[in-house]
N, C-alpha and C positions, 0 to 999 in steps of 0.2 A: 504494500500500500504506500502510496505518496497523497501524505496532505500537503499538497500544493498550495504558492511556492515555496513553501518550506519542506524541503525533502529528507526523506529518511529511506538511509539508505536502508402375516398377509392372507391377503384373502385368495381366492382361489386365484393361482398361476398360471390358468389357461383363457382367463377371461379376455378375448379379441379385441386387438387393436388395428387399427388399418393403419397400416405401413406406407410409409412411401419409399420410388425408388431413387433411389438403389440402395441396398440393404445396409446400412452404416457400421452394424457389427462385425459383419463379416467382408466387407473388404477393409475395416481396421484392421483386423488381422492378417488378411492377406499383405497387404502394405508394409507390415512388420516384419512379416518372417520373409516376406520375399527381400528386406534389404537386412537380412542378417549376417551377423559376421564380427570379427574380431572388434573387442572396446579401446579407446584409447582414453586416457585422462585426457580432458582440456584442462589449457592452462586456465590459470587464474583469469577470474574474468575482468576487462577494461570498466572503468566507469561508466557509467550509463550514460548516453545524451541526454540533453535538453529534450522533454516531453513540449509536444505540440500539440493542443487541446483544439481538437476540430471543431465543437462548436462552441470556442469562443467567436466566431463570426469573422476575425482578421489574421488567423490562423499565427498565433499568441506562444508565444514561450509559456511556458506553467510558470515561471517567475515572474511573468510579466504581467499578471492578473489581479486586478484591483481587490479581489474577493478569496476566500480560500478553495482548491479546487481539489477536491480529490480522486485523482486519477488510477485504475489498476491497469496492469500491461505485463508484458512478459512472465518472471517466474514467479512473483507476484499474484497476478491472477490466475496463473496457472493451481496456488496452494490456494486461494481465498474460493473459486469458483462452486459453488453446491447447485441443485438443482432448481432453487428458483430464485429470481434476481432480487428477490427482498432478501434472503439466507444469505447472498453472496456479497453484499453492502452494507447487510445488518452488524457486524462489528464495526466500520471506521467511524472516526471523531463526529458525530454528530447525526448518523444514521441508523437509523433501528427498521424493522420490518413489522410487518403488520400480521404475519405467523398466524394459519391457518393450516393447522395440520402440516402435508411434505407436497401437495399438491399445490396451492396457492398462497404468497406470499410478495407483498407491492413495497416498494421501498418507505422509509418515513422520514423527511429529512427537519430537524429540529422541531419536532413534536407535529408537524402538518406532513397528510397524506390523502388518499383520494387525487379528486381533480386539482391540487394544490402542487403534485408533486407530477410533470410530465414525462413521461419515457417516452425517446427518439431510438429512433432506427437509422443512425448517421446522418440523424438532422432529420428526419421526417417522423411525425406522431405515430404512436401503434394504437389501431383502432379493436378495440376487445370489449370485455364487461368487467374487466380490474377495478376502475373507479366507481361501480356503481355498488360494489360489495367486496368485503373481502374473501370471498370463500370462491371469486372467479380468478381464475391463472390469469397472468401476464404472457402473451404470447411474443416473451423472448428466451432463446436458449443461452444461457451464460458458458457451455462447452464449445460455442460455435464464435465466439465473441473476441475479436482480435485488441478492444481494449477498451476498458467505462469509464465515462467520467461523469463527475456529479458536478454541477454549476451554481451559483449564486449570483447574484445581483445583478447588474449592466447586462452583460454577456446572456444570461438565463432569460431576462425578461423578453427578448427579440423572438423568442417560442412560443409566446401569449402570456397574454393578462392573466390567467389563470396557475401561472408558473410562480406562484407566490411563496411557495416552500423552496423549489430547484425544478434542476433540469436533469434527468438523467440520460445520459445517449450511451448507446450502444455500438458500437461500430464493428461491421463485421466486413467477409471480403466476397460479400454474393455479388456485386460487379465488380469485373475486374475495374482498376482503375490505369494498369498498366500494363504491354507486354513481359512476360516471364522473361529472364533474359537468358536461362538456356532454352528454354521455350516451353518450359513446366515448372511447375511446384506446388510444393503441399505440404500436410501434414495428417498423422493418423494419429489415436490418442485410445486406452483403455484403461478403464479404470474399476472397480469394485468395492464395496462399501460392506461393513460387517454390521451396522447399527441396523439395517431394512434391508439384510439380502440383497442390496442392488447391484447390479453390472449394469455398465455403460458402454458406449464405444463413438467416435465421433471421427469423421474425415474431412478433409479439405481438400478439394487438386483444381488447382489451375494452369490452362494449357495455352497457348498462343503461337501465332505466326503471321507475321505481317505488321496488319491493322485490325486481325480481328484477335480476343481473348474469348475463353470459355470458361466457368468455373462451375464446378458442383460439390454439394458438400453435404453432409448429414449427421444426426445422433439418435441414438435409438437408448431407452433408458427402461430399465425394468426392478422397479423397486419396491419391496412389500410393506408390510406394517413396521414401522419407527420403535425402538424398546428405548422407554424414558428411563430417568433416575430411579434408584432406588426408593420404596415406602411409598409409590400409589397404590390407591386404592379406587379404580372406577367402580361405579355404583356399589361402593361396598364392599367388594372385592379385591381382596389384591391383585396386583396386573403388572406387566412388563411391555405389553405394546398398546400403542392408541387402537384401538379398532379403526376401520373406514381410512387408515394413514397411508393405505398404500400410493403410489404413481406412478403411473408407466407413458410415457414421452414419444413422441416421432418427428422427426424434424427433416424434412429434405428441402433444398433452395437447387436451380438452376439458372444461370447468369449468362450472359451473352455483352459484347461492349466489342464497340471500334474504339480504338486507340489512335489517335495522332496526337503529332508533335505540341498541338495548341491545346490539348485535352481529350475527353474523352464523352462519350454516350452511349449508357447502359441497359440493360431492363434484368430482373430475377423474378420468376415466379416461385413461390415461395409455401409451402404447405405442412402445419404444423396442427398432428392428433396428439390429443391426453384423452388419459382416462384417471381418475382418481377419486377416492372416498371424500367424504363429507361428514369428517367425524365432527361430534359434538349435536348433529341433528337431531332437534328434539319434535316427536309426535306427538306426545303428550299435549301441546298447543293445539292441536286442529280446531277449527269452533270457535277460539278465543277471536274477540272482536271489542271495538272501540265504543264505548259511550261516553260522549265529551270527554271530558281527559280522567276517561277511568277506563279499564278493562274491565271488561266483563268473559265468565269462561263458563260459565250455567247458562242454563233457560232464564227466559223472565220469567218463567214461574218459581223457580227454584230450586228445581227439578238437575238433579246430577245429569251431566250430558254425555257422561260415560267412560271419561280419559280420566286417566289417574293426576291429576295435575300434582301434586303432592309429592311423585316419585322423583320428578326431574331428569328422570334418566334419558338415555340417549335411545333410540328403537335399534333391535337384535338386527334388523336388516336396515342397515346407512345405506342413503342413497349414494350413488356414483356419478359422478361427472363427468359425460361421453363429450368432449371438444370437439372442434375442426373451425380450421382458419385458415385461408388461402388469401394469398396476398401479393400483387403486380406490383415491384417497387419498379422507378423510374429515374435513374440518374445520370447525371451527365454537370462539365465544368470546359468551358471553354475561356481559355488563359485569353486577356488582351482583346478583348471581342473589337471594339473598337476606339477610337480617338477618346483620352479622358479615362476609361475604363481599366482598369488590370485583370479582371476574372465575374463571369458571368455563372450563375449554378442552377440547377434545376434537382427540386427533389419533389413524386410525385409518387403515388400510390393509391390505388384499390383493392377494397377489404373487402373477402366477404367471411364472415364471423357466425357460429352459430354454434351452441352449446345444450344437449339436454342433459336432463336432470332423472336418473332413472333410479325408479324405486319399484321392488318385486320384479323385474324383468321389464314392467311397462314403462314407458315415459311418462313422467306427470307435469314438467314444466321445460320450455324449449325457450332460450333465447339468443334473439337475432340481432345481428350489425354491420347492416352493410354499409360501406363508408369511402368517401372517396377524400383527399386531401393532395394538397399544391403548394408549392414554394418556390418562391423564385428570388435571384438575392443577386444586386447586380453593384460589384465592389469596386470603387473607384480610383481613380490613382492621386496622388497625394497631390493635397492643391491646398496653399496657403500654408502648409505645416500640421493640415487634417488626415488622417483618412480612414474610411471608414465603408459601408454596406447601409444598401437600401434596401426594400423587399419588401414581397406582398405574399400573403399568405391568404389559401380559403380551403373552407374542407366542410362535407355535407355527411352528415351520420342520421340513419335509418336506423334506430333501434327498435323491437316490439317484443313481449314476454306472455307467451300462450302456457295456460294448465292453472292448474293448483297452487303456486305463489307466485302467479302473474300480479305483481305488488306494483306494477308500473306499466302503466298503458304505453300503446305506441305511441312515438316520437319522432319528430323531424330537427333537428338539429343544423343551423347555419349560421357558418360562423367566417367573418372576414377580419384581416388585419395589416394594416400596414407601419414599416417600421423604418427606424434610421439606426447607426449605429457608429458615432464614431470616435477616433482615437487624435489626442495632441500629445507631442513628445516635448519636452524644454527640460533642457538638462538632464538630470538624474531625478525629472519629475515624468510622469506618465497621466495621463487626464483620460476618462474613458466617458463620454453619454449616451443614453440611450434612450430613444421615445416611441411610441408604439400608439396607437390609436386599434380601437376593436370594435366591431360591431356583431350581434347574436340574435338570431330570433329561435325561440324552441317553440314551438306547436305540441300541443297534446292532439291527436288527432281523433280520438272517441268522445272526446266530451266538448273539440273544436275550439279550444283557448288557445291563444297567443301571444307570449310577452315577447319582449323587443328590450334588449342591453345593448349599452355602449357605451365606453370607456377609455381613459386616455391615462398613459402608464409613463412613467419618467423613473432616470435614474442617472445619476453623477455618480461617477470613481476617481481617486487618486492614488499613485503607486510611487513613493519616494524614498529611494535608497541614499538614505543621509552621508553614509560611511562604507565604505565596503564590508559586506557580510554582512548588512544590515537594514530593513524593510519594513517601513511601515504603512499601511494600507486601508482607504476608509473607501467608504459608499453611501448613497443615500439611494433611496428606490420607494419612490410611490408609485403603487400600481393598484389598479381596480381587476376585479372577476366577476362576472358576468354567474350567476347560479346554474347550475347543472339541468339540466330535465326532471335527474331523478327528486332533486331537493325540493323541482314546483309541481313533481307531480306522483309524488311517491303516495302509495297507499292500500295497504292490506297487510297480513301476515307474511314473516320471512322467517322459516323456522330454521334454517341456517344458521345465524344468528339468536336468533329467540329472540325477536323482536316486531313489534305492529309497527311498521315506519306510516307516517303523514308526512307527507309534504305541504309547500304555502305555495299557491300561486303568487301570490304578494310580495313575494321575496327581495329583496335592493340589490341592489348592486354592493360587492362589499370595495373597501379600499382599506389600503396597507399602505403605514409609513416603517421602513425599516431603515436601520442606522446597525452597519458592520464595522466593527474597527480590527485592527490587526495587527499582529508586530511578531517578525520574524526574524531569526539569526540563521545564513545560509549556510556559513563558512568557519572551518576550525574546527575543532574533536567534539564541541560543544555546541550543539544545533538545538535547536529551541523555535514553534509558534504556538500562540495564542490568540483565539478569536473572541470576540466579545458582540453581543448582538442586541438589539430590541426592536421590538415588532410589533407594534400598534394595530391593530385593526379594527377597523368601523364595520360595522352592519355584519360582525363575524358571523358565517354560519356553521349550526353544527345541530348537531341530534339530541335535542333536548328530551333528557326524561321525565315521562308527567307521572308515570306510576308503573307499580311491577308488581306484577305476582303470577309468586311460584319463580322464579327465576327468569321469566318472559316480559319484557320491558316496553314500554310505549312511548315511541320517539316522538318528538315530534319536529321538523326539520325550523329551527326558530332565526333570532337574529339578537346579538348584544355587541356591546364594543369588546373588547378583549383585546391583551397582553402578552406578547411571548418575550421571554428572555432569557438569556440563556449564557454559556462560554464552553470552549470548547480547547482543546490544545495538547502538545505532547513535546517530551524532550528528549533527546538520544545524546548520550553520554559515550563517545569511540571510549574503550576503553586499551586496546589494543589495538592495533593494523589487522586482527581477527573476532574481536571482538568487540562486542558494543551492549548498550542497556537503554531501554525505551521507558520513560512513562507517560500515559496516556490519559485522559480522561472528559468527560462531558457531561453538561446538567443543563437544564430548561423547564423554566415556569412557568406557564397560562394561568391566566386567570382570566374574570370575566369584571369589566366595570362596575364595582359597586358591590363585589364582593358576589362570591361563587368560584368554581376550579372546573376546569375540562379535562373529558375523560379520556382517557386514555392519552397519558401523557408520558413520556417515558422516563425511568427513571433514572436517576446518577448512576454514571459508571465510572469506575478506574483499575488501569489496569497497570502489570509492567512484564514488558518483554524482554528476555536476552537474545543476541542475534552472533552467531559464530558462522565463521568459511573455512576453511582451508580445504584447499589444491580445488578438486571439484566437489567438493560436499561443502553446502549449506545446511544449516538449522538455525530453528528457533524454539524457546521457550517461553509461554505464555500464559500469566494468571489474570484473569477479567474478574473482579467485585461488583455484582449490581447491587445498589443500595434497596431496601423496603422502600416500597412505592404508598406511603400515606397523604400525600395528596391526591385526595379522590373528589368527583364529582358527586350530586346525588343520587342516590340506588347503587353509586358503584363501593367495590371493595376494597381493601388494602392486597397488596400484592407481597411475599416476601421478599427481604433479597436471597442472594446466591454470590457460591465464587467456586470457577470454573478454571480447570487446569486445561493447554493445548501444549500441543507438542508435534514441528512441521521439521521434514529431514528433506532434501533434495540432492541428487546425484546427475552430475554432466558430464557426457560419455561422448565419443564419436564410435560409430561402423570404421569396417576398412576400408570404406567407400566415401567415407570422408562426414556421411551423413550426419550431424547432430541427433544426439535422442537425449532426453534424462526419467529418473524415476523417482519416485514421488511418494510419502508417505505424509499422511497426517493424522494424528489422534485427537479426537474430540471429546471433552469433557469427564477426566483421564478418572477420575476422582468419581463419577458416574453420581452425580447430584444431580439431585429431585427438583427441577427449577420450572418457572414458570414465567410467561410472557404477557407483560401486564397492558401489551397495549392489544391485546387479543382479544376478540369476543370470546372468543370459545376457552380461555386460557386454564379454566379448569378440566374439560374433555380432553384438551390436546397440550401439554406439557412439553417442554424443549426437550430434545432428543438426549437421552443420558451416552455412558459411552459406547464410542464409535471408533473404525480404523478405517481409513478409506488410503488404498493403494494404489495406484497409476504407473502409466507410462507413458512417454509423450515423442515422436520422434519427427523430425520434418527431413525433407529429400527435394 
């Protein structure tokens, strides 16, 4: 991991999934054994470059960033990588995940998630049902991911108004963006996990000659039920696995791209199935409904209506989450298009999204999103001592929710935006702004309402290296968001959750003022940052609880001013030319104007790591303390802490063929603690995975 710019250095196993091709397991392994052959040590490895964060918009040094940015790449993400992008983000300085069982899991970046926090697909949105709950996948695969970065301020805002927590993008290599220069390459990768039986396997090959590239790639994942910490007890019971935890993954992309000298234009078609449990669903709710801001779970007569409300438990048969998402991305950048200009870009994509929900065999609730999104970002060349990127953005999303907790009619979602973005340099000063204007209408289409948002987002950065090895960094970002579909038109039961959601057609517009300050030491045995934040927001929205019972809660989607604030930071200590010592840690507090606390906020963490190399082996040693979470909202609970032991080893080898490969070992939570995730609906059903060993191998050719 680099926090940027401050760098340091199961249920049943036959249940069908539809594959795509080509099969990713097994040509990993053909891949491997077919370049097999004598190892050599590599040498010690050289320093790493200068990371280049693609969507900061001007294509940015990571130390040139007004904001902290934390980036994963190479061996790095190679050890951080798990099965869903919230697992894979959920340790660094100020990100937590939103942890739904091993199937679904959204990143959380300083206590806001949902539509607050966006995931790009190398600059383009990914269109799913992530933000409308958290028990939907994110449909990105973290084994296929050439490098993440998470974004704040300036830089993050030019992705929408809505980007009010970050920006996370993904970057992966489904268009080529360049001829191979022997006229191929790749990479195969397998790996196996002890905590849920999983095996994995993933590929990469890209091929070329000429002006044209080809590239195709795939992972294929088969993972059963998760054995938590020591001393659960589900329903009573002692236990070792979550029931409903299992997931099983498919992922194939093809790519096609002409390549010239001035740039390049692309297309991938892209198709990615799960399947996975839905632990924590409770039946026991069926029936239950809303009278003004009371539940009601009987007759009006008063008359038992037949569920055991009382028991809470989860039902013997969890529904399963049968996925599929296919998706046309479109890219292309052509250098210097004309007079004025230095690089033109296009990012463009059609979704088509649909998920059911199957319970007994049958389906009880299907939902859809088909969606289309556009980018176009035309960078100009430095004029007066400026330079910076224009752009227009638009994207139209079709969602609709057919069965049994169809808790959200259909929807028509459009949304347009335009933006600027630029950069002044003077001296050993750096100056970043950014402005965005939006506009939204959402349609309910059953009941024929229509609101209409629009909003105007600003943000100032400064980056001033006073001394050498030394940096300090501020921002300011008032931005507006436009409210969700689901938040103006939510309504019924979601027993996923355990909760009646309402929504407000009446909803405002929210607005955010935030202030990041920052101070970083680059250089010398002793490297050191610290971020410091506040975050103001008007007309916040969030899921207000009016009343509970039996464990089944009645949101209702509201609006108050509210407060985030928060610091976040870590220091690495060389202690040798082979070793080193990290300590880490992060805290954030919401509250609401006038007194109240929101739910699900995460709690204090701190950690410390040792870091050794020598020749080709790396390791680390790692102890995390999360603090008890008693700051709670009402109906909500206190959470305990925990402290969690990790332990990552790596090995860098060559073939005789020259090939790079290495192997990979991580242990997870070595100490095998009973812990739990307090920004989780479900967090009593589904507990964080106790110990784990997950083994790899990763080779490119």
């Amino acid at each position: 991991m680099r926090l940027i710019p401050h760098r340091f250095s199961r249920p049943e196993r036959h249940l069908p999934v539809a594959a795509p091709a080509p099969q990713p397991l097994a040509l990993a392994v053909a891949l491997m054994l077919a370049s097999a052959g004598h190892a050599q040590v590599l040498a010690e490895a050289a320093p790493l470059a200068e990371v280049t964060v693609s969507a900061s918009g001007l294509q940015l040094g990571a130390s040139e960033m007004t904001t902290p940015v934390t980036v994963l790449e190479g061996d790095e993400l190679v050890r951080r990588r798990e099965a869903t992008l919230g697992e894979t983000l959920g340790s660094e300085p100020g990100i937590t995940s939103s942890h739904f069982g091993a199937g679904a899991s959204r990143p959380i970046i300083r206590g806001m998630d949902g539509p607050r926090v966006k995931v790009l697909s190398d600059g383009a949105e990914l269109h799913d049902a992530s933000t409308l709950s958290p028990d939907h996948a994110v449909v990105s695969e973290p084994l296929l991911a050439t490098q993440i970065e998470v974004l704040r301020g300036p830089s993050a805002l030019v992705y929408g108004n809505g980007a009010v927590g970050g920006v996370v993008n993904v970057l992966d290599g489904k268009v080529p963006t360049v001829i191979p220069q022997k006229g191929y390459e790749g990479s195969a990768e397998l790996r196996a996990n002890s905590g849920a039986g999983e095996g994995a396997g993933a590929f990469s090959l890209t091929g070329g000659a000429g002006h044209l590239a080809v590239h195709v790639e795939g992972v294929a994942r088969d993972a059963g039920d998760y054995r938590v910490g020591k001393g659960w007890a589900a329903g009573g019971e002692p236990a070792r696995k979550v029931p409903g935890s299992f997931n099983r993954t498919d992922t194939g992309s093809v790519g096609l791209s002409w390549v010239g000298e001035q740039g390049y234009l692309g297309a991938a078609y892209t198709r990615h199935t799960a399947r996975y449990g839905l632990s924590g669903h409770n039946h026991s709710f069926e029936g239950c409904h809303a009278h003004d801001d009371h539940l009601h779970c009987g007759t009006h007569a008063g008359v038992d209506d037949g569920h055991d409300h009382g028991s809470g438990g989860q039902s013997s048969d969890l529904p399963v989450v049968d996925l599929r998402s296919e998706r046309l991305d479109v890219r292309g950048e052509l250098r210097n298009p004309f007079v004025g200009f230095s690089a033109l870009r296009l990012r463009a994509g059609v979704t088509d999204y649909v998920h059911d929900e199957v319970e007994g065999g049958a389906v009880s609730t299907t939902f859809k999103n088909k969606a289309y999104d556009t980018r176009i970002e035309l960078q100009h060349s430095p004029l007066a001592g400026f330079k910076g990127v224009i752009g227009l953005q638009a994207s139209q999303r079709k969602f609709s929710a057919e069965g049994e907790e169809a808790y959200v009619q259909p929807t028509v979602t459009r949304k347009t935006g335009l933006f600027v973005l630029e950069e002044y340099r003077l001296g050993d000063w750096r100056f970043e702004g950014a402005l965005r204007h939006d506009w939204q209408t959402a349609e309910a289409q059953t009941i024929g309402i229509e609101r209409s948002h629009n909003g105007t987002s600003a943000s100032l950065g400064a980056v001033w290296k006073f001394t050498p090895g030394y940096q300090l960094g501020a921002s300011f970002t008032r931005a507006s968001r436009a409210p969700s579909a689901e938040e103006l038109y939510a309504r019924g039961l979601h027993m996923a959750t355990s909760t009646y959601e309402r929504g407000n057609a009446d909803l405002r517009t929210e607005t955010s003022q935030n202030i990041d300050l920052g101070l970083r030491k680059t250089g010398g045995d002793t490297t050191w940052g610290v971020s410091v934040f506040r975050n103001r927001i008007r007309h916040y929205i969030y899921g207000r609880t009016l009343d509970e019972r039996d464990g089944l809660q009645l949101l209702q989607y509201s609006q108050a001013d509210a407060t985030f604030t928060g610091i976040e930071g870590q220091v690495r200590q060389r202690l040798t030319r082979k070793l080193g010592i990290t300590l880490f840690g992060d805290t954030v507090r919401a509250k609401r104007e006038g007194g109240g606390l929101l739910p699900r906020i995460p709690p204090t963490r701190a950690g410390v790591r040792l870091d050794a190399n020598w020749n080709a082996w790396e390791g680390q040693v790692e102890w995390l303390q999360v603090a008890r979470q008693n700051r709670v909202a009402e109906f909500e609970s206190a959470t305990p802490g925990y402290g969690m032991l990790h332990l990552g080893v790596n090995y860098h080898g060559q073939f005789s063929t020259g090939m790079p490969w290495q192997i990979y070992l991580k242990a997870h939570n070595l100490t095998d603690r009973l812990a739990y995730a307090h920004t989780s609906f479900i967090k009593a059903a589904a507990p964080l995975k106790g110990r784990s060993i997950t083994v790899g191998m990763k080779a490119a050719f």
